[in-house]
C-alpha positions as CSV (number, residue, x, y, z in Angstrom):
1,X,22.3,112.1,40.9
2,X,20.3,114.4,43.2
3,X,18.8,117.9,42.1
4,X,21.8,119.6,43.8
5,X,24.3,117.8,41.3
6,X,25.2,120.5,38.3
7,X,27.4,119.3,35.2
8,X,28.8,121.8,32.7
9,X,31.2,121.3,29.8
10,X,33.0,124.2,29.4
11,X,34.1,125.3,25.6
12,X,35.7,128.7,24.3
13,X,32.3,130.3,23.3
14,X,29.8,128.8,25.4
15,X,29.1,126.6,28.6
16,X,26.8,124.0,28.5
17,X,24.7,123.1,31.4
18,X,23.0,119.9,32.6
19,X,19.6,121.6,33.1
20,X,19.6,123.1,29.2
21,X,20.8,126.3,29.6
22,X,23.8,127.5,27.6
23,X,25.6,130.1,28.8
24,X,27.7,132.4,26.5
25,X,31.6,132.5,27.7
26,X,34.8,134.3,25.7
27,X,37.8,132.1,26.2
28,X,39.5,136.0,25.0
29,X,37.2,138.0,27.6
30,X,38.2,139.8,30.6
31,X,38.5,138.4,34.1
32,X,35.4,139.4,35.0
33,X,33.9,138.4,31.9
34,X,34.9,134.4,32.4
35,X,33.9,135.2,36.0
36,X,30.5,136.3,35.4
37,X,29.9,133.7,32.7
38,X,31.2,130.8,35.5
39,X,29.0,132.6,37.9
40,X,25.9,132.3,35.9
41,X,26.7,128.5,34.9
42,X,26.5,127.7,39.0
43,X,23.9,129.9,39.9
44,X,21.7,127.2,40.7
45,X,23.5,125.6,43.1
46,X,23.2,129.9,45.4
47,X,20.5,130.2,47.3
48,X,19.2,133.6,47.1
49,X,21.4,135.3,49.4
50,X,23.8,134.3,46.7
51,X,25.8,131.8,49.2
52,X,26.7,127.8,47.9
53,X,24.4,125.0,48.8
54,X,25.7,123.2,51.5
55,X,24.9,119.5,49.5
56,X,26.1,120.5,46.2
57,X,28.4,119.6,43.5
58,X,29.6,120.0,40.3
59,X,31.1,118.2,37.5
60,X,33.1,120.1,35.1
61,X,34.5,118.8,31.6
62,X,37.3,121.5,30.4
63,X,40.0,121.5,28.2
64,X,43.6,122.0,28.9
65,X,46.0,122.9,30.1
66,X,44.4,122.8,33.3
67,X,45.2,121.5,36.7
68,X,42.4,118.7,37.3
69,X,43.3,118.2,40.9
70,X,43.0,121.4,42.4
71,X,40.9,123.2,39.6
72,X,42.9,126.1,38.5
73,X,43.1,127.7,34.8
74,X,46.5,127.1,33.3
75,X,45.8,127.7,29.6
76,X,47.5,131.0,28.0
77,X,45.8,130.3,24.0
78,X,42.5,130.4,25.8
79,X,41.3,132.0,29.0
80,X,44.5,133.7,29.5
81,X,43.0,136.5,31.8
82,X,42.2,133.6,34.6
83,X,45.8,131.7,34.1
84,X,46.5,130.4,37.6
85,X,43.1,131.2,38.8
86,X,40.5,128.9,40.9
87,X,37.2,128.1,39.3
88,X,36.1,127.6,42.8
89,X,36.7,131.1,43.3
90,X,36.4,132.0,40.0
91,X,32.4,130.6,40.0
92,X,32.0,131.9,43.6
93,X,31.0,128.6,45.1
94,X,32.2,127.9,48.5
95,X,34.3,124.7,49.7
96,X,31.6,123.1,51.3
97,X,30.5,122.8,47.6
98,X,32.0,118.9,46.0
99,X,33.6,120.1,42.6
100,X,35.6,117.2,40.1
101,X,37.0,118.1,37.2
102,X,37.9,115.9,33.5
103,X,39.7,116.8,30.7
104,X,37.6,117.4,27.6
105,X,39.1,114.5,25.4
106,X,38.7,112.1,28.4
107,X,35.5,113.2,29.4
108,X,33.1,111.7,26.4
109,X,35.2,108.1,26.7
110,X,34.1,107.7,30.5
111,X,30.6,108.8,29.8
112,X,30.5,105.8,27.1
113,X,32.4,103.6,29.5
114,X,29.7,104.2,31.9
115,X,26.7,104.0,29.7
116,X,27.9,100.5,27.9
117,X,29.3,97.9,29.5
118,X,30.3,95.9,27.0
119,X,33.1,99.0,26.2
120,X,34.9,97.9,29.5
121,X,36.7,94.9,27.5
122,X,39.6,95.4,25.4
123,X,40.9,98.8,24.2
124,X,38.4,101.5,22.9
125,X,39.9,105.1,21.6
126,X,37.8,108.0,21.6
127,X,39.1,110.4,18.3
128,X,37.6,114.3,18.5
129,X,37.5,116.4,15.4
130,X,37.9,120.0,15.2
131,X,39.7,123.3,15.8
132,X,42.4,120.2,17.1
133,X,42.4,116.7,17.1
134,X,41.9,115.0,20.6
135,X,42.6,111.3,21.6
136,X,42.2,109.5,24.6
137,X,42.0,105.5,25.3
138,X,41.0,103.1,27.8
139,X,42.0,99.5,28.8
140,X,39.7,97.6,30.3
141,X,37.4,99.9,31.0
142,X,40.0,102.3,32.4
143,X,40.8,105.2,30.5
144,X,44.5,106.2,30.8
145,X,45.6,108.9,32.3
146,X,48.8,110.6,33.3
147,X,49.6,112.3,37.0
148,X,48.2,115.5,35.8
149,X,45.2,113.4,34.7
150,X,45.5,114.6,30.8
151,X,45.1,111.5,28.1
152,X,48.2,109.6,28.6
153,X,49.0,109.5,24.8
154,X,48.4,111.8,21.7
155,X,47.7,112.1,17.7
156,X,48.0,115.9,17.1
157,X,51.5,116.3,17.6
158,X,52.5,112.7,15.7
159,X,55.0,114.0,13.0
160,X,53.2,113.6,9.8
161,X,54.8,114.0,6.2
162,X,56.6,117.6,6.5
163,X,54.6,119.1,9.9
164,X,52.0,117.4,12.5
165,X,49.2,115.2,11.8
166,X,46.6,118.0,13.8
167,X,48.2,119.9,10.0
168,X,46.3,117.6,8.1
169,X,43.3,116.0,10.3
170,X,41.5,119.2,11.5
171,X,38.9,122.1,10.7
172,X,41.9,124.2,8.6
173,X,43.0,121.1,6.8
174,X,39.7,120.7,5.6
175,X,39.6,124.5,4.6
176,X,43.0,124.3,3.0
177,X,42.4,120.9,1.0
178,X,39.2,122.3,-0.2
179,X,41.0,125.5,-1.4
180,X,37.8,127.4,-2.4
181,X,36.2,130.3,-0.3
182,X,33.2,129.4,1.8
183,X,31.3,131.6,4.3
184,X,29.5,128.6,5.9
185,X,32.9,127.1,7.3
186,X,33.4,123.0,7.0
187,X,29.7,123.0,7.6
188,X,29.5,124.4,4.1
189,X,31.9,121.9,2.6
190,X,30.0,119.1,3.7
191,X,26.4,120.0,2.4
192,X,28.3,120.2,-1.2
193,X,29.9,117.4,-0.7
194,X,26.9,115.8,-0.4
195,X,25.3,117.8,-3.3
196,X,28.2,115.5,-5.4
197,X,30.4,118.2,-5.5
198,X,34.1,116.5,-6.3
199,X,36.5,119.4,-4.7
200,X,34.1,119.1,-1.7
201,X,34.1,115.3,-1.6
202,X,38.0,115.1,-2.4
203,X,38.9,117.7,0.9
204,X,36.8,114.8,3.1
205,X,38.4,112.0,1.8
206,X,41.9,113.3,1.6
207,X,41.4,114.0,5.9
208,X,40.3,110.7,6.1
209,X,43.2,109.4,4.7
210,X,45.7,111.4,6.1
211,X,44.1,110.4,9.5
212,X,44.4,106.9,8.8
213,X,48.1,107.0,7.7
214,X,49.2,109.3,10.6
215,X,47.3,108.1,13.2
216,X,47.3,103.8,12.2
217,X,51.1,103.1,13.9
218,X,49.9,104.8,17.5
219,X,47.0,102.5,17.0
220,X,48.5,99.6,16.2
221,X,50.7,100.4,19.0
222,X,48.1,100.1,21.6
223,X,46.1,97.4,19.9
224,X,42.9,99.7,19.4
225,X,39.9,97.5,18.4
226,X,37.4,100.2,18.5
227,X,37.2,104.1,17.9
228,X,34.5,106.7,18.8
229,X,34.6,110.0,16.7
230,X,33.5,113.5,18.1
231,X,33.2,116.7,17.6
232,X,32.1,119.3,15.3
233,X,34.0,118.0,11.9
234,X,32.7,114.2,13.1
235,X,29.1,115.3,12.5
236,X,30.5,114.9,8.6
237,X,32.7,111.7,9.2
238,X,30.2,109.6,6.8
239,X,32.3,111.9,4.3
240,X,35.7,110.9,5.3
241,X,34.6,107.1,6.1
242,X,35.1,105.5,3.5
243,X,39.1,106.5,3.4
244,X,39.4,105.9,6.9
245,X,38.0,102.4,6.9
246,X,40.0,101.5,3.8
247,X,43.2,103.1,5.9
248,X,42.1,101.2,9.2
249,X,40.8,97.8,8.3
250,X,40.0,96.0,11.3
251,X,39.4,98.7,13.4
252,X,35.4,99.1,14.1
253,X,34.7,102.5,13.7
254,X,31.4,104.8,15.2
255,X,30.3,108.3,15.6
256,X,29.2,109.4,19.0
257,X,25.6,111.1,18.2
258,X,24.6,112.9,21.3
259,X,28.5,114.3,22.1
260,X,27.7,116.9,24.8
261,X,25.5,114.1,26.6
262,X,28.2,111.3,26.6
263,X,30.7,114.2,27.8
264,X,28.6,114.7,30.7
265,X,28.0,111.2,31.5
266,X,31.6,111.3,31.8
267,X,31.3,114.4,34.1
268,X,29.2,112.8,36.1
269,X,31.5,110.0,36.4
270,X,34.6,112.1,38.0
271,X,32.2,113.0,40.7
272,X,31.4,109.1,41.6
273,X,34.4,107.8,41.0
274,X,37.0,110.9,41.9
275,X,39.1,109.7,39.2
């Protein structure tokens, strides 16, 4: 990757860049909010007359919906002031300027694809935890995809006892199993949890094992061997292991450590391989 090569995973609050910086972005702002914030992320790749690089490019993880071909905003829950909008023009960059795009689910999966090798046999699932719950998995080392290049299959909308399973594997479920008020969020939950607090401890375990029920006949389905966990609530899966092994025996379970770097790998990988 040359110096003109910029990667940046884009979230509702913030964008994270490949050089370090983070730069603060409301998924509710204004047009010319988002477009400032876009315009900040690329500002490396402007020379100071503010016009693109000529031998740039950019790799951009975002969530959907969002069209990954041609790089247009189609999300109305988030960024709804840019729906139908071109991050190209968006950011300012110019079309001499190489620009790929990957969903954010997909994204982390190809970055561990392309860092270990070994991954590229058999079927590997990568699980995020959050505000949602994500799912994407590959074959073979290729993860699957459909014509609008989104994950081919998902969890969150598996019906699951009287709603969804996102209902009762996500940040709120967590909230609403635990039942008490916190002002430190799941965050909160955890570190009493791991004081030995049993509300705290129960509200892990009962995710766990509502993610193991809902999501073990989509697995067994595709024949998962192996899953990756991500995202915010997987920095406390050690809490809800222990149900989701006992849910999922078989099935070799592992936490992705540095999240935002596999994401990029994966980033990176959409510009090599123009998936």
């Amino acid at each position: 990757m040359n110096t003109q090569t910029l990667l940046l995973d884009v979230g509702g609050t913030f964008i994270k860049c490949s050089d370090g910086r983070s730069i603060p972005i409301s998924s509710g702002g204004s047009h010319a909010e988002i477009a400032a914030s876009l315009q900040e992320a690329v500002s490396p790749l402007k020379g100071s007359d503010g016009s693109s690089v000529s031998d740039a490019a950019v790799g951009v993880c975002i969530p959907g919906p969002f069209d990954y071909r041609q790089g247009v905003f189609l999300m109305k829950h988030k960024f709804a002031s840019v729906y139908g909008e071109s991050f190209r023009a968006l950011a300012g960059l110019s079309d001499s300027v190489r620009i790929g795009f990957v969903h954010d689910v997909n994204a982390p999966l190809l970055g561990l694809l392309s860092e270990r090798p070994e991954l590229r046999r058999g079927r590997v699932a990568l699980v995020t935890l959050g505000t949602g719950l994500g799912f994407s998995y590959a074959v073979d080392g290729v993860v699957q995809m459909d014509e609008h290049l989104d994950p081919v299959r998902s969890l969150y909308d598996r019906p699951f006892r009287d709603s969804i399973l996102e209902d009762f594997v996500s940040r709120r479920a967590i909230l609403k199993v635990y039942g008490k008020p916190v002002e430190g969020d799941v965050k909160e939950i955890s570190e009493r949890a791991r004081a030995g607090e049993k509300a705290a401890i129960e509200a892990f375990l009962s995710v766990g094992k509502a993610f193991a029920e809902g999501a073990r006949p989509l697995l067994e389905e595709l024949d998962i061997k192996t899953i990756f966990f991500g995202g915010q609530i997987a920095r406390s899966f050690d809490l809800m292991d222990p149900a989701v092994r006992q849910g999922l025996p078989g099935i070799s379970l592992e936490v992705i450590r540095d999240y935002s770097h596999t994401a990029m790998l994966g980033a990176a990988s959409v510009l090599s391989s123009r998936v």
